[in-house]
MIMAR-724055 format. One record per residue (C-alpha): residue in three letters; x, y, z. Coordinates in steps of 0.02 Angstrom, whole numbers, plus 50000, padded with zeros to 5 digits. Layout:
N
ALAXYZ/...
***
This chain:
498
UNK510464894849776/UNK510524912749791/UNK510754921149985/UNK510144938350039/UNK510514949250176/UNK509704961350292/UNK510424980050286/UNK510504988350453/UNK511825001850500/UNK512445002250335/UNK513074984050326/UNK512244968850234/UNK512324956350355/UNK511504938750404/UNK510224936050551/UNK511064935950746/UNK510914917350753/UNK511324912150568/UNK509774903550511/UNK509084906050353/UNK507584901750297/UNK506954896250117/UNK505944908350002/UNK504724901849883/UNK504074904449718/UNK502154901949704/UNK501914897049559/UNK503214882249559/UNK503054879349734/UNK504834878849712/UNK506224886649826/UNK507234899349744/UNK508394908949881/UNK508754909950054/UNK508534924750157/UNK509104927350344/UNK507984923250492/UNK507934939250584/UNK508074939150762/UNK507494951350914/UNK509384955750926/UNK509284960250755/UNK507674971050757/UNK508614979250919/UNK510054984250837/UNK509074990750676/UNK508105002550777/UNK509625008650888/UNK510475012750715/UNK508965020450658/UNK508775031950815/UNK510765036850838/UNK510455040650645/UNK509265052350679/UNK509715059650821/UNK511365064750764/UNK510585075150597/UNK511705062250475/UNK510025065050344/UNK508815075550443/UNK509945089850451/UNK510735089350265/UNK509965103650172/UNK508325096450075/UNK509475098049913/UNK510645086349964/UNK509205072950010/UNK508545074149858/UNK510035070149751/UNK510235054749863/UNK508435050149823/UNK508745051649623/UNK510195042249638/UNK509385028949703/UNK507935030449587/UNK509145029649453/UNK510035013249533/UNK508065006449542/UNK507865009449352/UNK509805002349324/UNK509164986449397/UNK507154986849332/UNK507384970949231/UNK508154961049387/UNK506964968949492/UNK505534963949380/UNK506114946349374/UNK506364943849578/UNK504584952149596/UNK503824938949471/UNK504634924249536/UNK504254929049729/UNK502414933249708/UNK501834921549568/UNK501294938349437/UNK501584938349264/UNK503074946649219/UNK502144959449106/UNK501284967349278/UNK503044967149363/UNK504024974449212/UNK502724987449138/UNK501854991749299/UNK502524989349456/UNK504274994649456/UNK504205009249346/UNK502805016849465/UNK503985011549597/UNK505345022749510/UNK504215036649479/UNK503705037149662/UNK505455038249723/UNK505745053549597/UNK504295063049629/UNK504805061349815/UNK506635066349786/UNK505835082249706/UNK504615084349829/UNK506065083849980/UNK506595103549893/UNK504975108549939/UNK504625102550130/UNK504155119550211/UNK502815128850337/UNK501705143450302/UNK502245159250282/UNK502785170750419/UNK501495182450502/UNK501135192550644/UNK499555186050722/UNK499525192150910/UNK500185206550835/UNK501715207550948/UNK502555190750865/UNK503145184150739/UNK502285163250708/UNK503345154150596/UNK502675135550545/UNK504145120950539/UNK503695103650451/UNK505065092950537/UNK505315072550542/UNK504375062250670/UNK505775053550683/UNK506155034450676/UNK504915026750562/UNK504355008050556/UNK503765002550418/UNK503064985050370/UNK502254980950192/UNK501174967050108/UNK501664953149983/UNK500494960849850/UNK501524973049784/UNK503234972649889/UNK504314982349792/UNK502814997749756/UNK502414997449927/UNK504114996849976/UNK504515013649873/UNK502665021049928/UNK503145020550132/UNK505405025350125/UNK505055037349984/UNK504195050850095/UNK504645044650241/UNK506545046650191/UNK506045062750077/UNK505595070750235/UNK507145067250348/UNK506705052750442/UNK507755035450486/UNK506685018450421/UNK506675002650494/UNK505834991650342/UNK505064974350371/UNK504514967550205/UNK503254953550203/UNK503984935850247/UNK503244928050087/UNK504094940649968/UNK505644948250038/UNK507084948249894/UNK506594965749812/UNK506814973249973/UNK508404966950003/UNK508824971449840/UNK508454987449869/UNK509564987450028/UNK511274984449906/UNK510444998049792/UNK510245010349971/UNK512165009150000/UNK512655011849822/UNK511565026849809/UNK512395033849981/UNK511175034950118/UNK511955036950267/UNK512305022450377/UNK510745017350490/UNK509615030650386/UNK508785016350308/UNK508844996650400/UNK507854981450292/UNK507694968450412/UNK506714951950365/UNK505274942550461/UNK505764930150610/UNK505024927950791/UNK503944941950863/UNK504884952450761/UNK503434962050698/UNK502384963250854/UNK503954971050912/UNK504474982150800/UNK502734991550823/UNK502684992651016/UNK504644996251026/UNK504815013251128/UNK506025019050996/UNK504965021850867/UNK504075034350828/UNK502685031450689/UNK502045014550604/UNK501685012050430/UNK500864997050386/UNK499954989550221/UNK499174976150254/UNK497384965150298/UNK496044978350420/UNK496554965050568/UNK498384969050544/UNK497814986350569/UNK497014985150712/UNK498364976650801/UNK499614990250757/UNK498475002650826/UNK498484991750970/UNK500404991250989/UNK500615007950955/UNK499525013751083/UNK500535010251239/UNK501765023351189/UNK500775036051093/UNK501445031250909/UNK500775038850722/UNK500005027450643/UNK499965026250444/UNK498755013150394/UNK498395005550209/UNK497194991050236/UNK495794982450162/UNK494644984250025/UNK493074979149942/UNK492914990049805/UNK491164994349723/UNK491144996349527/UNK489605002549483/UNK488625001749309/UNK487375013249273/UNK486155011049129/UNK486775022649008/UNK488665017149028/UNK489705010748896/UNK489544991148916/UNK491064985348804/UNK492014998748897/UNK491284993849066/UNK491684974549037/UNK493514977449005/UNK493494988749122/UNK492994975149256/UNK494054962049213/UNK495514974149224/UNK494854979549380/UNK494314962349446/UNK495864951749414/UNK497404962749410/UNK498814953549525/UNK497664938449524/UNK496474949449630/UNK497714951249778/UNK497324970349758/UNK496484981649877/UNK495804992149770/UNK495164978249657/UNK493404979649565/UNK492714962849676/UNK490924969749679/UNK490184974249527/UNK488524981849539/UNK487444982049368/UNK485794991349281/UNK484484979249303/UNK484094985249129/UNK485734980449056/UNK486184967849164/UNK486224951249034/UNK486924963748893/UNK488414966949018/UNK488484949449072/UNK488564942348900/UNK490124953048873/UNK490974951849034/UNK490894933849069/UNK491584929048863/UNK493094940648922/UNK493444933649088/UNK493344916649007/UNK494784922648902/UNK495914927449024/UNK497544918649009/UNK498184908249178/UNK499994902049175/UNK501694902549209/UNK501984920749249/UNK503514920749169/UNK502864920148996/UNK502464935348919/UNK500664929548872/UNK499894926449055/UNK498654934849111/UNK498534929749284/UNK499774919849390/UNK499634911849546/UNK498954915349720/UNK500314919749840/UNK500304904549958/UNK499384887550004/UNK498564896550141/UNK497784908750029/UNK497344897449895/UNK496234888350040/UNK495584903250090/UNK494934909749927/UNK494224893349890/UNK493274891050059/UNK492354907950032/UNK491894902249859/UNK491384884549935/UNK490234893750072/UNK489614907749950/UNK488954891149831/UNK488164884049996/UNK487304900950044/UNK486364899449878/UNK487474911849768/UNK487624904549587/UNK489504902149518/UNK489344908649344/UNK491074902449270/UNK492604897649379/UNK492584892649572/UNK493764879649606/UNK495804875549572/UNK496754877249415/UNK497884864549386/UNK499264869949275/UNK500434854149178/UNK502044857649247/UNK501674867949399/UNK500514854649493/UNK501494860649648/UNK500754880349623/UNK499244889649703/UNK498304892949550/UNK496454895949561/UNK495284899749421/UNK494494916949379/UNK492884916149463/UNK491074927149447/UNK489954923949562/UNK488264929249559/UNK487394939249716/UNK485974950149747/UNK485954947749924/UNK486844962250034/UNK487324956650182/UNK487924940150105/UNK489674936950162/UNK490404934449967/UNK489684953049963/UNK490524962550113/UNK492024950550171/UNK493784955550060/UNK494214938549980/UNK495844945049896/UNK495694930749753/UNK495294930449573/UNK493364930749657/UNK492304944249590/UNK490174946649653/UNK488984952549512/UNK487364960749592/UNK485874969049502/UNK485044985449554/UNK483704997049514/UNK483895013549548/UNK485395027249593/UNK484965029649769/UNK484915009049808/UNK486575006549726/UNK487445021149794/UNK486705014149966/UNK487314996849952/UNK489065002949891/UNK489385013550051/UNK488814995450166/UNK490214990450179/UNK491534991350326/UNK492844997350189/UNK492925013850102/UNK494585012350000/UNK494085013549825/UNK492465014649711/UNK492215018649514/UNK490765021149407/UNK490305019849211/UNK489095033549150/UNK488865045649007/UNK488065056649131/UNK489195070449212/UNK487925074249354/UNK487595056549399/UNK489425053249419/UNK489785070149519/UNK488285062749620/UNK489205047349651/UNK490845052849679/UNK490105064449815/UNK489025052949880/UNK490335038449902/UNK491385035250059/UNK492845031449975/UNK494585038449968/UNK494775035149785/UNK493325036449665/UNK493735033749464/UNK492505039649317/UNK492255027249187/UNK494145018049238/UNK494705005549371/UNK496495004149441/UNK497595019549383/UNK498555031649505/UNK499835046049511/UNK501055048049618/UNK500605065149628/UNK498885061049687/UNK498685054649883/UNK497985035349898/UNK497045031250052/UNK495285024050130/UNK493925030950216/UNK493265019150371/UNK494055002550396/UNK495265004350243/UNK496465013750357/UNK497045029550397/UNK498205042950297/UNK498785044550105/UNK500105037850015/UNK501185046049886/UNK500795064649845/UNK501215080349940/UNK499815073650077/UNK501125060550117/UNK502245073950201/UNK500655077350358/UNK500765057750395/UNK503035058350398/UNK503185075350480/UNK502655084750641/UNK502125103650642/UNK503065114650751/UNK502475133650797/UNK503985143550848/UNK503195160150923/UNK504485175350909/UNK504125189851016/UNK504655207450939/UNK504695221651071/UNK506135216651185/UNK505155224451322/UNK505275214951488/UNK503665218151544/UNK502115215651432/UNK500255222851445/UNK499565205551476/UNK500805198651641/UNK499695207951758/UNK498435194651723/UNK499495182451795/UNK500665193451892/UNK500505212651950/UNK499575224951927/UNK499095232951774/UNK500505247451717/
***
């Protein structure tokens, strides 16, 4: 049985009190390593390592170079390790391999590069004289000791989405992975030392006892980072409140994908199941509501529904699943009860909707690719974020209704649309309340391009230079340049005038 440990002031090291606690895989239902308990002690000691870090300019004060080429080293440790990375991130969240390998951890390593680049090129505005008697110089500097906490979606992407800025810009993490899918992070923490971050620059704790409700209100921190469910976010802004923290918030989703009458339906219908099932729909930014033409609405149907039907649920460590398992029990009952109360509101399950039981992995939480259909708005399978292999089909009639009914929802984190018509889909993406908005494709990203929501989806981007105003603070240093002792303006507060 394999054993991880927590990093904090540049040691790997066990929980306070010893205990560990069994990790899972979800799709076996089977235990596959033990990972420390973490303790209040523990969290304590992270953050004092993280603050005496900072405070004594170990990483905030290198020069940027030097930052950087700590940052590609450990991007180039992350891609060292990719294939043992990939296989921990499989077996702890139940996805197919082919998502871990091809997907996740290589955007993981591209984030951390383009943010080791990007830490050469943390600077203010240029230098001008604006009073006309001083000199205004803009500094970007570090807020200071980051806390960080992501989601068992995508640990590992998130993981390198919240340290890779964060660190890029000079500041000490304190990183709380998600209690369901810790071992990539810890991982990561034998990968941190190797690479040569300074002791106590970056701490991976694990999950225990009001460890996270802690971690958020603690007076030594500075900022919060969270991915995570809306509710999560709203108790972070909670915490955070009581002292004044930042806030960085990636939360829900209920994405809109929207097919207009002159789109490409083959294209549109992969297009959705891509968008509607990627990581077994545990995805934010998945394609969950998918509004069609009225006019092409069984043409699109026809297509969709014989490709969903196709879609290949297994063992996720074959190379020919499609779709693995949900990530727990608790979610597996979830997803089913809002399929269960959608069927009893009067929606009508097209294929899907219950269980799948897979020979060999009785013990997993497997549920079947689902389309339900909806016309109804305010129905709840049509605003409430299922995060499940659960997708709505709804018809509509004309641009203005559909572009209406997109925006009503609480969430405004992502939205595409399928046209042939460049002034419809300018319209849209306009129109939309959504930080993301794709053209004819679902689902890709750049790490040079920010990622964020609009409304209840959260606050602030991830990845891209935009990352750099949510991990740094703006300072305006003022330099005066006559030397004289007395200037024109004091008699306005002292004097008379000269």
């Amino acid at each position: 049985m394999a054993e991880y440990n927590m990093l904090i002031n540049g040691q790997l090291i066990k929980s306070s009190t010893g205990k560990m606690v069994d990790d899972l895989n979800p799709a076996s239902g089977e235990v596959i390593a033990q990972v420390p308990e973490s303790s209040l002690e523990d969290m304590q000691h992270a953050v004092t390592a993280a603050r005496e870090a900072f405070n004594d300019g170990r990483w905030s004060n290198l020069p940027h170079g030097a930052r950087a080429a700590t940052l590609e080293k450990l991007a180039s440790l992350v891609e060292a390790h990719a294939g043992e990375l990939a296989e921990l991130e499989s077996r702890d969240t139940g996805k197919p391999i082919k998502l871990a390998r091809d997907s996740d951890i290589p955007f993981a390593i591209d984030n951390l590069r383009f943010f080791a680049g990007a830490a050469r090129h943390l600077a203010g505005v240029a230098a001008s004289e604006y009073s006309g008697g001083h000199t205004s110089v803009i500094r970007r500097e570090p807020v200071g000791v980051v806390a960080s906490v992501a989601p068992w979606n995508y640990p590992f992407m998130m993981l390198a989405w919240k340290i890779g800025p964060a660190l890029a810009a000079g500041n000490s993490v304190v990183f709380k992975p998600s209690p369901e899918t810790p071992l990539t992070a810890l991982k990561l923490g034998e990968l941190a030392l190797e690479a040569g971050i300074p002791d106590g620059v970056l701490n991976i704790i694990t999950d225990g006892p009001e460890v996270a409700p802690s971690l958020a209100s603690h007076p030594g921190v500075n900022m919060v980072s969270i991915t995570g469910s809306t509710r999560s976010g709203k108790y972070v802004m909670r915490a955070a409140a009581e002292t004044v923290k930042r806030v960085h918030l990636e939360l829900g989703g209920k994405a809109p994908f929207i097919v207009y009458e002159d789109a490409d339906i083959e294209a549109s219908a992969y297009g959705a199941v891509v968008g509607g099932y990627v990581n077994c729909g545990q995805d934010c930014t998945a394609a969950t509501r998918i509004y069609v033409h009225e006019s092409i609405y069984d043409r699109f149907m026809e297509s969709f529904l014989n490709k969903v039907k196709q879609i290949r649920v297994g063992d996720p460590a074959q190379e020919s699943t499609d779709m693995g398992s949900l990530i727990s029990a608790k979610q597996r009952d979830a997803v089913e009860g809002y399929v269960e109360r959608a069927l009893r509101a009067g929606a009508n399950i097209l294929t899907g909707g219950k269980r799948a039981f897979l020979p060999g992995f009785e013990k997993g939480f497997f549920f079947e690719p689902t389309v339900i259909a909806e016309d109804r708005q305010d129905a709840e399978i049509v605003q409430s974020e299922v995060f499940g292999p659960v997708v709505v089909v709804s018809r509509f009639s004309s641009e203005e209704e559909v572009l209406r009914k997109a925006n009503g929802v609480m969430y405004g984190l992502a939205a595409s649309v399928w046209t042939k018509d460049i002034y419809k889909a300018m319209r849209a993406s306009k129109t939309l309340q959504f930080g993301t908005v794709w053209v004819n494709d679902h689902l890709p990203l750049a790490s040079e391009m920010p990622h964020g929501g609009y409304k209840e989806s959260g606050i602030g981007k991830d990845m891209s230079f935009y990352s750099f105003e949510e991990y740094t603070q703006i300072k305006h240093v003022m330099i005066e340049l006559s030397g004289e002792a007395r200037k024109g303006w004091h008699y306005t507060i002292f004097g008379d005038p000269a």
